[in-house]
C-alpha positions in Angstrom: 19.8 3.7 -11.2 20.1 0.6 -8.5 17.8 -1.7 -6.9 18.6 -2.6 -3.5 17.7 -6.5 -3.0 17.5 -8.4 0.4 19.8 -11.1 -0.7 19.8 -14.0 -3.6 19.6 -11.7 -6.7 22.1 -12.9 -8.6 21.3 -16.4 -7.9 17.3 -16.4 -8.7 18.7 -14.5 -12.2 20.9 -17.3 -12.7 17.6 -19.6 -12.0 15.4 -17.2 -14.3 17.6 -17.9 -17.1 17.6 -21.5 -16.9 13.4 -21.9 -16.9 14.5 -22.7 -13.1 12.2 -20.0 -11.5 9.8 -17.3 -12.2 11.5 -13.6 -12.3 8.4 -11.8 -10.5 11.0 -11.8 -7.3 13.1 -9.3 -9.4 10.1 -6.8 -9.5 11.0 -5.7 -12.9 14.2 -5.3 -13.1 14.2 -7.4 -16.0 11.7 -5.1 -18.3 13.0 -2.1 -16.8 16.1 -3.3 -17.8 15.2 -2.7 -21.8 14.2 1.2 -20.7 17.5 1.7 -18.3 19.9 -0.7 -19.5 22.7 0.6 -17.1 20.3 -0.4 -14.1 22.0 -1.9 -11.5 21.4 -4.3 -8.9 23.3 -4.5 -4.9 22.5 -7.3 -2.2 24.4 -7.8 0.8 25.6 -11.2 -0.4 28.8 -9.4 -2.3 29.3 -7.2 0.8 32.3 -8.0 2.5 32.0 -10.5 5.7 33.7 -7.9 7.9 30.8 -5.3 7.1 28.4 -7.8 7.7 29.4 -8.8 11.0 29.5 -5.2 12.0 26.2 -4.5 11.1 24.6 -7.7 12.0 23.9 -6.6 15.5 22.1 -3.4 14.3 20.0 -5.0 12.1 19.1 -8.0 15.3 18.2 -5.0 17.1 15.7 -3.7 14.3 14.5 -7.3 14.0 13.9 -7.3 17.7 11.8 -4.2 17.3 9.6 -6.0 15.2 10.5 -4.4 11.6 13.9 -5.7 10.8 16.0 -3.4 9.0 18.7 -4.2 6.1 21.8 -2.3 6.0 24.9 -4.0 4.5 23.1 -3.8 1.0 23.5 0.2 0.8 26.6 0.6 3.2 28.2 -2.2 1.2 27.4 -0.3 -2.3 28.0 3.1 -1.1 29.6 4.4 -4.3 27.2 2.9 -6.8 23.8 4.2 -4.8 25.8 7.8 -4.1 26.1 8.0 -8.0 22.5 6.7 -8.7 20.0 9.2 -9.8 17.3 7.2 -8.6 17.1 4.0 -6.7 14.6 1.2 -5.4 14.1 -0.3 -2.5 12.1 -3.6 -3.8 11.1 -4.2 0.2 10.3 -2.1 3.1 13.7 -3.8 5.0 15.9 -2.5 2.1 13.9 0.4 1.0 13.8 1.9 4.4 17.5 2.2 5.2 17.8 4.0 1.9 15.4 6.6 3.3 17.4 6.8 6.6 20.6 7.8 4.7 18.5 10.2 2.4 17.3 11.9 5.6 20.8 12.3 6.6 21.9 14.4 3.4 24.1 10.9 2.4 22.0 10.2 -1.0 21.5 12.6 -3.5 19.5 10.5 -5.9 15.6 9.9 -5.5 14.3 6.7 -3.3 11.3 4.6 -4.5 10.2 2.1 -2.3 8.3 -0.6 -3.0 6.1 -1.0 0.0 4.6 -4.0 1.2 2.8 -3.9 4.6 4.7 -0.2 5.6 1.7 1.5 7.5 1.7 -2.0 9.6 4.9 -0.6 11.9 3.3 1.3 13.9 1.3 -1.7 15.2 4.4 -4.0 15.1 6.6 -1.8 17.6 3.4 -0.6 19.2 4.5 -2.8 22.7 7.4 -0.5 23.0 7.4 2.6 25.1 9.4 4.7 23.1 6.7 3.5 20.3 5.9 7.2 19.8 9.0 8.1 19.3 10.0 5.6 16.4 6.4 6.6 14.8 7.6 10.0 14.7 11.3 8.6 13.0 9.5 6.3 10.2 7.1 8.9 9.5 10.0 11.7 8.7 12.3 8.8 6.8 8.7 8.3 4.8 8.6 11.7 3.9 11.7 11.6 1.9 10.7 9.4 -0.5 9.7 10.2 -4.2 7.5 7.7 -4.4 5.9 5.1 -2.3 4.9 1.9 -4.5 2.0 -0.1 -3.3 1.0 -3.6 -4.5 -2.8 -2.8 -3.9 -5.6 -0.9 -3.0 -5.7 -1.9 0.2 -1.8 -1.0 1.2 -2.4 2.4 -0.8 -5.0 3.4 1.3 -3.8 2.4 4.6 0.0 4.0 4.2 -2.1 6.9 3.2 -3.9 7.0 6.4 -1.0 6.1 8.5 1.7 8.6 7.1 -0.1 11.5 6.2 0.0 13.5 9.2 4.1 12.7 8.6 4.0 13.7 5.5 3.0 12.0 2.6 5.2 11.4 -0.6 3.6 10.6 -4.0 1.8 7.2 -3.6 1.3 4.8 -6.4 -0.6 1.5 -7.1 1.1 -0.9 -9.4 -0.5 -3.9 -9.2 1.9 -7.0 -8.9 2.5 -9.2 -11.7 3.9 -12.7 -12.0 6.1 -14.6 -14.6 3.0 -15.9 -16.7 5.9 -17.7 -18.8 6.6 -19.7 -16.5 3.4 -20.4 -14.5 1.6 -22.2 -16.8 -1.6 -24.3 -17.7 -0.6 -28.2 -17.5 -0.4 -29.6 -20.8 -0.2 -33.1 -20.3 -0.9 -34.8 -16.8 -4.2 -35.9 -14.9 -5.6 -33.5 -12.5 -6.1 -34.8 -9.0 -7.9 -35.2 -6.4 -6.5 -32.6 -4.0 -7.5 -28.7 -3.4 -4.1 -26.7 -2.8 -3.0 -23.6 -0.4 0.8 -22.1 -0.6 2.6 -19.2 1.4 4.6 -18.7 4.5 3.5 -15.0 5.2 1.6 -14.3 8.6 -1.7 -12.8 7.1 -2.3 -16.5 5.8 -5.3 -17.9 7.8 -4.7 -21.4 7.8 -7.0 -22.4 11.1 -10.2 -20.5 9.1 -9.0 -23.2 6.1 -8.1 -26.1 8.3 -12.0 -25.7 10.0 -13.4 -25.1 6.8 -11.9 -28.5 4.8 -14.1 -31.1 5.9 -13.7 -34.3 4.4 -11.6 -32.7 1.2 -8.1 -34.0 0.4 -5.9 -31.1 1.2 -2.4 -30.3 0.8 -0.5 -27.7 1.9 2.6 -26.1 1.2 4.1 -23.2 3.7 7.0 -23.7 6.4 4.2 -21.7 9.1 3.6 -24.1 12.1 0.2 -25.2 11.7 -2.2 -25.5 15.0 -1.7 -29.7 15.1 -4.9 -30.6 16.4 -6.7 -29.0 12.9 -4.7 -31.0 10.6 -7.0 -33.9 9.7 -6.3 -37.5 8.1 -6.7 -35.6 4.5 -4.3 -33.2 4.6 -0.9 -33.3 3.6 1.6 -30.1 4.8 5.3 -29.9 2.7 7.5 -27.5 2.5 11.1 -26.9 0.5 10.0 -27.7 -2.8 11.6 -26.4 -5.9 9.9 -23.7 -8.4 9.1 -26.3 -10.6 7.6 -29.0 -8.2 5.4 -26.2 -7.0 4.2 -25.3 -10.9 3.6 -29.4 -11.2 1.3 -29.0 -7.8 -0.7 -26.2 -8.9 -1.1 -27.8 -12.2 -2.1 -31.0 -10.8 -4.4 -29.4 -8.3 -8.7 -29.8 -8.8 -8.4 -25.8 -7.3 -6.7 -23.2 -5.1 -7.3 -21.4 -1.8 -5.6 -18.5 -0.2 -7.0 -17.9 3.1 -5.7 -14.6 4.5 -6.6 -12.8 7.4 -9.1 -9.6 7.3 -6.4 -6.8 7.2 -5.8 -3.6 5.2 -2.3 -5.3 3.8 -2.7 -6.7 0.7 -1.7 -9.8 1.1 -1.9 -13.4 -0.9 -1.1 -11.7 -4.8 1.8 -13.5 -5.5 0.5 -17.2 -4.7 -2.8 -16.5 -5.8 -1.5 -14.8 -9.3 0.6 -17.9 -9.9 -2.5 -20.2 -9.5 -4.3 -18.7 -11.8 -1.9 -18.5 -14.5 -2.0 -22.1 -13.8 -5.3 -22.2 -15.1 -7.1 -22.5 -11.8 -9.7 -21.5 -9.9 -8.6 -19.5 -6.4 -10.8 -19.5 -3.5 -9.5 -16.3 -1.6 -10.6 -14.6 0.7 -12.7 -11.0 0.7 -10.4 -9.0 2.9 -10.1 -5.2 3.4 -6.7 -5.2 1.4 -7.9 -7.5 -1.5 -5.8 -5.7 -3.8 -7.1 -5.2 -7.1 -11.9 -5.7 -6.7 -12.1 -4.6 -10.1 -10.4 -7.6 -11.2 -10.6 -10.0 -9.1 -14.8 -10.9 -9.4 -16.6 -13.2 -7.3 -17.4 -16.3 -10.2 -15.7 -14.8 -12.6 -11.8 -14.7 -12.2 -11.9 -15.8 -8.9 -14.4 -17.4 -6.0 -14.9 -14.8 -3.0 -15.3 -15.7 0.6 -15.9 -13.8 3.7 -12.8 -14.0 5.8 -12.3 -15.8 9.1 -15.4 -17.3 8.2 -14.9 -21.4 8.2 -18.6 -22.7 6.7 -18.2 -19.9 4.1 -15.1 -21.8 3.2 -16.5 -25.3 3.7 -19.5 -24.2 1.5 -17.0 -22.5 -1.6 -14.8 -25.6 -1.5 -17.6 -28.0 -1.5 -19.0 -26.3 -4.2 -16.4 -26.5 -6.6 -15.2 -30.1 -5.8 -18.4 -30.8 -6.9 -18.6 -28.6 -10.1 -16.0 -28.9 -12.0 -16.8 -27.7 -15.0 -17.7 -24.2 -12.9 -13.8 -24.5 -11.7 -12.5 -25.2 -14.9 -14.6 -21.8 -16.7 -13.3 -19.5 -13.8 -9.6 -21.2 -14.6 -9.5 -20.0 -17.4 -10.9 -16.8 -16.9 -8.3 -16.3 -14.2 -5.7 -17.7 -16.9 -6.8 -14.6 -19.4 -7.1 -12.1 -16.8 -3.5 -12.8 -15.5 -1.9 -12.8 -19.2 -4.0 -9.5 -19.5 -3.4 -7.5 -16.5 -0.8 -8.8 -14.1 2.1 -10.2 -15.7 5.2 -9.3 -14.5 6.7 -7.5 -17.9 3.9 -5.2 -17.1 4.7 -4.7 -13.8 8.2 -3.6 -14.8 7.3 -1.5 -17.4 4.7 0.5 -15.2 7.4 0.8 -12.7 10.1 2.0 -15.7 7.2 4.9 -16.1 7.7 5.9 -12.3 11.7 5.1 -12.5 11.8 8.1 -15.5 9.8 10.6 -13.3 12.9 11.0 -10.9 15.7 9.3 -13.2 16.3 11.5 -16.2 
């Protein structure tokens, strides 16, 4: 079996190894490693420069369409994924060539993709007037897929209502899961006085946040351009930081918020997940895609807020700044549930269950 990777595989491994970086980026490969031991792993940066170059203007074009597409990957790999009984595309930009050549009778082996966002193409090429058109494409490359891996409840439900007139392959929710080895509670070191956000991706709602602040030392970390005239004397906005630096910040950190817009896409797991293996407390917001509301309880593992909604954010963070002790409880709460339930050997190994389905 093979997982198709975007690029920087072998190098985060490398980094896994050495306590350099968490492994959750490798969704599983690691643990479903110890079930498939012969599983591979392809990513265009092994491909040969003159197959890049030819396919770079393709894959421009898909980017231009608003859904950018992957190809060297596959093309680059061709023997390895025509030999694969099953492969896995670990993001809809890799995934979704796999599904193109499967459509065209080129892959005999069964696709799983691992979906993050899928059912939000329709809107993101929705400008064009051939729009219809490439619905109707998606929709058949969808169909050929074994199984469609969501992250959440809210993805699993919205691919379902966006693909099922297309026909719908097997769906399945496997909640994501984070390296809870390497995000850790702090055990030496002051906490400070700052609340902390992290992420880059375009659900984050960083105005709502930025509104919502007041007078609370903030910092920052995503490389998104931030609306200037919200960004107060208090708050601090960095970027570039190493795995570790961004462990010591979360450690350090009185709490954590992950604003995110009011969408169906799941959206915010992976920064939030790390927090609270951290040991913290993560304001997030009550979205239509929160992924996993058995889990993830208002003052229990987590503090709920209604989204888009800045005095319901003012009034959470003020809350908490003030209570520490109630930040500390649902820390370690959050700590627990995390070590529990969303761990990324678990992930892996739910996946290895789906992987054996089409694999043997």
């Amino acid at each position: 079996m093979v997982f198709s990777f975007r690029g920087g595989r072998a190098a985060l491994a490398a980094e896994v190894a050495a306590d350099l970086s968490p492994d959750e980026f490798l969704y599983g490969l690691p643990t479903v490693r110890e079930v498939f031991p012969n599983a591979q792993a392809v990513e265009p940066n092994d491909v040969p420069g003159w197959l890049k170059a030819l396919l770079r203007p393709l894959e421009k074009a898909t980017a231009r369409l608003g859904y950018p597409l992957f190809f060297a990957a596959p093309l680059g790999h061709w023997r390895q994924l025509r030999a694969a009984r099953a492969l896995v595309g670990t993001t809809d930009s890799t995934g979704i060539p796999l599904l193109l050549l499967k459509r065209l009778g080129l892959l005999p082996g069964a696709v799983i993709l691992i979906t993050q966002g899928l059912h939000s193409a329709e809107r993101d090429f929705a400008h064009l007037p051939w729009s219809g058109w490439l619905k109707k494409q998606l929709g058949a490359c969808v169909a050929r897929a074994s199984s469609l891996v969501t992250l959440g409840e809210g993805d699993s439900r919205a691919v379902r209502h966006a693909f099922e007139a297309t026909g719908l392959p097997e769906v399945v929710i496997l909640h994501f899961g984070i390296d809870h080895r390497f995000w850790r509670p702090s055990v030496s070191g002051p906490v400070e006085d700052y609340v902390l956000s992290v992420g880059s991706d375009r659900m984050r709602d960083y105005p709502t946040l930025l509104r919502g602040i007041g007078e609370t030392p903030l910092r920052i970390v995503t490389r998104m351009a931030l609306p200037r005239e919200l960004i107060g004397p208090g708050v601090r906005v960095e970027s570039d930081l190493s795995w570790a630096q961004l462990r010591e910040i979360y450690q350090r950190a009185r709490f954590v918020v992950t604003p995110v817009l009011d969408q169906p896409r799941d959206s915010g797991h992976s920064a939030t997940l790390q927090a609270m293996a951290c040991g913290k407390a993560v304001i997030l917001s009550d979205t239509a895609g929160l992924w996993d509301r058995e889990q993830m309880r208002h003052g229990e593992t987590c503090y709920l807020v209604r989204p888009g909604d800045p005095e319901a954010m003012r009034e959470a963070i003020e809350y908490l700044w003030a209570h520490p002790e109630e930040a500390a409880r649902i820390g370690r709460n959050a700590r627990l549930l995390v070590e529990t339930r969303a761990t990324s050997d678990q992930f892996g190994r739910d996946l290895a269950g789906v992987i054996r389905r089409w694999a043997v």
